[in-house]
C-alpha positions as CSV (number, residue, x, y, z in Angstrom):
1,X,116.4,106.0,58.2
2,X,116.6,107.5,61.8
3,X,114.3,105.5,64.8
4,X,111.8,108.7,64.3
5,X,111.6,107.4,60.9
6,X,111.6,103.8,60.9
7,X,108.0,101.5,61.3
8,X,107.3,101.9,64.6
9,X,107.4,105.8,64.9
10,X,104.5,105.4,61.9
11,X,102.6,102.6,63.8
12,X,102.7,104.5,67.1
13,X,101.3,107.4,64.7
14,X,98.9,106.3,63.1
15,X,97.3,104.0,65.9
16,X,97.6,106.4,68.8
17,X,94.9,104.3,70.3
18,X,97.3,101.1,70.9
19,X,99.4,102.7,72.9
20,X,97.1,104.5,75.2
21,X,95.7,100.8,75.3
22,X,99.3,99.7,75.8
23,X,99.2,102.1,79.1
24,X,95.6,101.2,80.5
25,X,97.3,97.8,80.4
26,X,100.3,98.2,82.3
27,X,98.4,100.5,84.6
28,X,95.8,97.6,85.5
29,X,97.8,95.3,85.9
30,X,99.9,97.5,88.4
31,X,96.7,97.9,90.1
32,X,95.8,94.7,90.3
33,X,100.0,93.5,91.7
34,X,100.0,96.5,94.2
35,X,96.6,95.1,95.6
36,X,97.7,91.6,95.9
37,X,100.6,92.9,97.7
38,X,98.6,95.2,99.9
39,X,96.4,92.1,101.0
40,X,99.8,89.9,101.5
41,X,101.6,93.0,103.4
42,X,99.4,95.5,104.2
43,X,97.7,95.0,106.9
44,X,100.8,93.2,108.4
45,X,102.9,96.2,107.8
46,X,100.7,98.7,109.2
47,X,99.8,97.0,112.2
48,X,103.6,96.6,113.0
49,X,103.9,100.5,112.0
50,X,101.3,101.0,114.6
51,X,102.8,99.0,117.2
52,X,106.4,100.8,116.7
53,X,105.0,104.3,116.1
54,X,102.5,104.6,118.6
55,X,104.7,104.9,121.8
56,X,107.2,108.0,119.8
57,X,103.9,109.7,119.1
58,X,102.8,109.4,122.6
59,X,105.9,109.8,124.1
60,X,106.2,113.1,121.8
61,X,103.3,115.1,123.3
């Protein structure tokens, strides 16, 4: 029995829905760790982006 034979290529077929679950899962919860990092680092990070990037942009024109 090859992996495309064996139990889980059948579950995965037969409940198509699980896995699509499986990936609104993952992609929520990504969501959810990118936002708590954004509210740890985000604003932090662009203000200091600001703060260095703002003088070559001015000096540039």
């Amino acid at each position: 029995m090859t992996s495309a034979e064996g139990p889980g290529a059948m579950a995965s077929s037969n409940n198509p829905r699980k896995f699509s679950e499986k990936i609104a899962l993952h992609n929520q919860k990504q969501a959810e760790e990118t936002a708590a990092f954004e509210e740890m680092f985000g604003v932090e990070t662009n203000e200091l982006l600001d703060k260095l990037i703002s003088p070559l942009i001015i000096n540039n024109q």
